[in-house]
N, C-alpha and C positions, 0 to 999 in steps of 0.2 A: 376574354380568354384566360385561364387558369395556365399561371406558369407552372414551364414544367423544371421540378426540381432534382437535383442529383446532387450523387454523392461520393466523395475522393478520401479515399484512407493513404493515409502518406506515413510510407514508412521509411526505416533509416536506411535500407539494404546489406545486403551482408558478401563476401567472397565465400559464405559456407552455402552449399546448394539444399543443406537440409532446410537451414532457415529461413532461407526465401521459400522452397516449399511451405513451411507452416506458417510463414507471412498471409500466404497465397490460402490457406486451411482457414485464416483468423479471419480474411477479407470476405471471402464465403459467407462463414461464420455469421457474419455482420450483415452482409445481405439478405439472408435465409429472417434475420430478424427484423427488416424493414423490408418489406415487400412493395412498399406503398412506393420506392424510389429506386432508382437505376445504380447501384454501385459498380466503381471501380475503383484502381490503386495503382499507384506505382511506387519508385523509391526514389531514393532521395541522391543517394549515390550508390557505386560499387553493383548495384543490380538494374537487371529490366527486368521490365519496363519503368522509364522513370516517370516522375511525375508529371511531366509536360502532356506524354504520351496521353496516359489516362485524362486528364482534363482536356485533349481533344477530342479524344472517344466522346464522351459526355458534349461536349459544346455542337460537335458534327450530327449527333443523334437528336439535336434539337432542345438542350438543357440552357436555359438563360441565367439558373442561379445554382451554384454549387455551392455545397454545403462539405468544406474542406475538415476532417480532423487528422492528427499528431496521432500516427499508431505507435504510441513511446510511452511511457511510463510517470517520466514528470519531463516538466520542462525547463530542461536546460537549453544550450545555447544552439540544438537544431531547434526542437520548438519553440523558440523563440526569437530566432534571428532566420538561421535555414529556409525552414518551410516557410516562413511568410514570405522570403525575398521571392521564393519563384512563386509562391501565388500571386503576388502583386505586381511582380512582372507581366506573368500572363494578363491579367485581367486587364492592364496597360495597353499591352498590345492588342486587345481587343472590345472592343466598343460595346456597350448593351451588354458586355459578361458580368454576371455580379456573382463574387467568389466572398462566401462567409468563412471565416475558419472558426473552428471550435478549441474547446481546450483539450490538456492532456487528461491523462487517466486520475492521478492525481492520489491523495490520502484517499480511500473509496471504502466504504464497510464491506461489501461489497469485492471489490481485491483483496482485501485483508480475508474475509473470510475463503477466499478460494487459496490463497498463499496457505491459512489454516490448514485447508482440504490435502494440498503437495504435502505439508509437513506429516499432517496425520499418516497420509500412505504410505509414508516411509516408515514411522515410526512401529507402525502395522506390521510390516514388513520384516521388522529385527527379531530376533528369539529372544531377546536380550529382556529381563525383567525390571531395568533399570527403573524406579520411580520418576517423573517428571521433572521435583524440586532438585532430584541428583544428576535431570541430565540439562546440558546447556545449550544454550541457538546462539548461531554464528549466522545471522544474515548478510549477503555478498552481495550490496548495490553494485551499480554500471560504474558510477565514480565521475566525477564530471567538476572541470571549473569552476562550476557555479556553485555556492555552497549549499545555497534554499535547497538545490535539487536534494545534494547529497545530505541535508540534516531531514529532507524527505523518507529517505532509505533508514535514519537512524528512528525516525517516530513509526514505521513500518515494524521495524524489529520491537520495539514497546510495544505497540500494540498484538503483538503476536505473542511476546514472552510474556504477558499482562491476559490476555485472551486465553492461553492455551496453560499457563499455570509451570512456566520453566523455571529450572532455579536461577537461573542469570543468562543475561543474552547480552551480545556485544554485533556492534556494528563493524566489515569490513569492505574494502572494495576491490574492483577487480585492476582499476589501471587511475591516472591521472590525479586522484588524492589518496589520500591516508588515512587508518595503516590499509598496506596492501595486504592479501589474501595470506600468504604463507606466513609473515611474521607477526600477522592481526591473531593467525591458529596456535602460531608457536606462544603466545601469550598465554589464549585461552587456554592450552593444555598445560598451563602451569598454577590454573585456578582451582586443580582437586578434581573435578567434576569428572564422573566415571565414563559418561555419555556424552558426544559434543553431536551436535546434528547442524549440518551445512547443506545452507537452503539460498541459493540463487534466486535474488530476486527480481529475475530476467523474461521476459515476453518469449524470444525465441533462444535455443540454441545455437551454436557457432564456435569460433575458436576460444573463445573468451567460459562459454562454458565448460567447456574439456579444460582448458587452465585449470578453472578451479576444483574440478574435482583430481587433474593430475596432482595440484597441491595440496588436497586434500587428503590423498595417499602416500605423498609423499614425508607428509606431517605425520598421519597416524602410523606409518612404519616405525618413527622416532617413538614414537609412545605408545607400542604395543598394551600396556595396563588402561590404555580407553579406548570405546567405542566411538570408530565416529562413524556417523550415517550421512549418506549422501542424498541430501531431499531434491525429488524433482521441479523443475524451475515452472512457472505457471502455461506457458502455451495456450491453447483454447478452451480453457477452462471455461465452462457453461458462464458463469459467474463475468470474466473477463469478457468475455461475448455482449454478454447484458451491458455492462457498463461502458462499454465503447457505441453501442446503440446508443444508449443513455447521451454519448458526448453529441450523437451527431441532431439528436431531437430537439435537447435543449438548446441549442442555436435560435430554432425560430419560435420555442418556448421562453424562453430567457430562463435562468438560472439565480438560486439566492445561493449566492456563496457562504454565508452562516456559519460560524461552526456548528446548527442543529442537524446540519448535513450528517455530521458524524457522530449525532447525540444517541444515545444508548437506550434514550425513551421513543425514540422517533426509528431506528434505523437497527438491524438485529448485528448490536457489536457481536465480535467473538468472545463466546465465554461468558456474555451477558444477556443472549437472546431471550432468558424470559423476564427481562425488565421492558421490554417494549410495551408500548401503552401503559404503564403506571403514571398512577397519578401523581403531579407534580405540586411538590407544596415544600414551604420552606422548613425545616426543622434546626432554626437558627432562632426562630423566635423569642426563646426564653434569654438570648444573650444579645439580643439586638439595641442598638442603640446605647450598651452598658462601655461606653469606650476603652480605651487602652489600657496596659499595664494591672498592679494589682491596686490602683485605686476602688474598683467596684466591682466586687466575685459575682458571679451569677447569682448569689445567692442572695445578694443584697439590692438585686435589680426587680425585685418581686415583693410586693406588699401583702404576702401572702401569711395568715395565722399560724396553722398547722406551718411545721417544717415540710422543706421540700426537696429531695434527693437529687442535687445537682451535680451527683459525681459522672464524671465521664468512662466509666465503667456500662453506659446505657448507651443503646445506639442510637438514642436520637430518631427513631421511627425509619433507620436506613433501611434498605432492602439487604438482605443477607450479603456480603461481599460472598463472591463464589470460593475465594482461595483464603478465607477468615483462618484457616487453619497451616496456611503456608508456613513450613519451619523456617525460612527466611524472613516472616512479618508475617502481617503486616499489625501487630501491636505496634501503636505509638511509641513515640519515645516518652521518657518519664524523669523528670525532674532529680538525678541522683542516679542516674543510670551511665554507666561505664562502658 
């Protein structure tokens, strides 16, 4: 007899009744993409239905193995402590349940390009002609104890202000590390930049997003001479949808953690989509194995007749860097440069 398998989206809960709404939009979401399994959800605190709830629904309907994920962003110390205590409680208390948990969302090309997708709409949205490299990204993680989570939220804003071609982006968050939102903005508006665009990088709404756009008004009042724009936070972005599938399949796929996961030949980064499938070859060859310092130039690593132009003026066979023309870079630095 083929077990029958189900599926528990476990979210954080909120006291805002919108966000449990779009909790309840993303869990849908999630199901409509796996049809092949039974989904439910509950939360974890502060809403209902909690999670117990939902894994009797599943267990009552005849489900022997559930396939649990983190509907959270990265994991900090609910994904990683939280949610497992009640799953493994439960599974405890009942015999024959076999409760798999998955992971969280995590660095994802994937997330990064739907975060892209919020930023672009707003930026769509302004009248404002401001060029790109003049205007700046303020990304607003959750903020959390845990540091992995929160240097999470700082490689998120890289790859968005790297992907989308900003002149400078800065990390800030909304509560329990540093800097916090308003004096993370009152920095940024002291860096020149005509445009600052403030991008929550948050699953749902809540109190916590009204915060930061209340500080975000509150800031740009002080400095009527910039724009700021308020980017909408990700919700069920088609993108976010997929990759939350993606958490609960690879459970009984298993997963290569890699970093080709987010390699830019393999997976469409932002800003890089047409380097997918190129061909991979080393273009270090000419300097390989010539060791350190200026004992042996590249030019002396070759037994070659004719002379041979080994100025770094050539690219080396790269693929075009897309923002080669950024007035912030990205030319190297250079020997006598100030």
């Amino acid at each position: 007899m083929t077990e029958k398998i189900g599926v528990m989206v476990c979210g954080h809960g909120s006291r805002d009744e919108d966000a449990v709404t779009q909790f309840g939009a993303v869990a849908k979401g999630i199901a409509e993409r796996l049809p092949q399994y039974e989904v439910d959800s509950g939360f974890l605190e502060f809403a209902t239905p909690v999670i117990r709830d939902g894994l009797d629904r599943l267990r009552n309907s005849g489900h022997a193995h559930i396939l649990a994920i983190p509907g959270m962003l990265f994991a900090a110390g609910h994904a990683k402590n939280d949610i497992p205590s009640v799953l493994n409680q439960y599974a405890a208390e009942h015999e024959g349940l076999k409760i798999s948990y998955g992971r969280e969302l995590g660095i994802d090309l994937k997330m990064i390009r739907a975060a892209g997708d919020r930023i672009k709409e707003a930026l769509k949205a302004s009248d404002n002609s401001v060029p790109l490299h003049e205007t700046m990204l303020v990304v607003v993680g959750r903020g959390s104890s845990d540091p992995d989570a929160n240097s999470n939220a700082t490689k998120v804003m890289r790859l968005l202000w790297e992907g989308l071609g900003f002149g400078w982006g800065e990390t800030v968050y909304s509560g329990v590390t540093f800097p916090l939102v308003e004096p993370g903005l009152q920095h940024a508006a002291r860096l020149g930049y005509k445009r600052i665009v403030v991008f929550p990088y948050f699953l749902f709404t809540g109190i916590l997003i009204k915060r930061i756009y209340d500080y975000t008004d509150k800031v740009a009042a002080a400095h009527p001479d910039i724009e700021f724009i308020k980017a909408p936070y990700l919700n069920d972005h088609p993108l976010v949808l997929d990759s939350f599938a993606e958490r609960v399949t690879e459970i009984l796929e298993g997963t290569n953690n890699m970093n080709c996961g987010m390699c830019k030949y393999r997976e469409k980064a932002l800003g890089f989509e047409d380097e997918v499938g190129l061909k991979q070859e080393s273009h270090h060859h000419h300097v390989e194995g010539i060791g350190t310092g200026q004992a042996k130039l590249p030019s002396q690593a070759h037994d070659h007749t004719n002379s041979h132009d080994h100025s770094h003026n050539h690219d080396h066979h790269h693929h075009p860097y897309p923002y080669a023309d950024h007035p912030l870079g990205p030319v190297s630095m250079k020997e006598g440069d100030k």
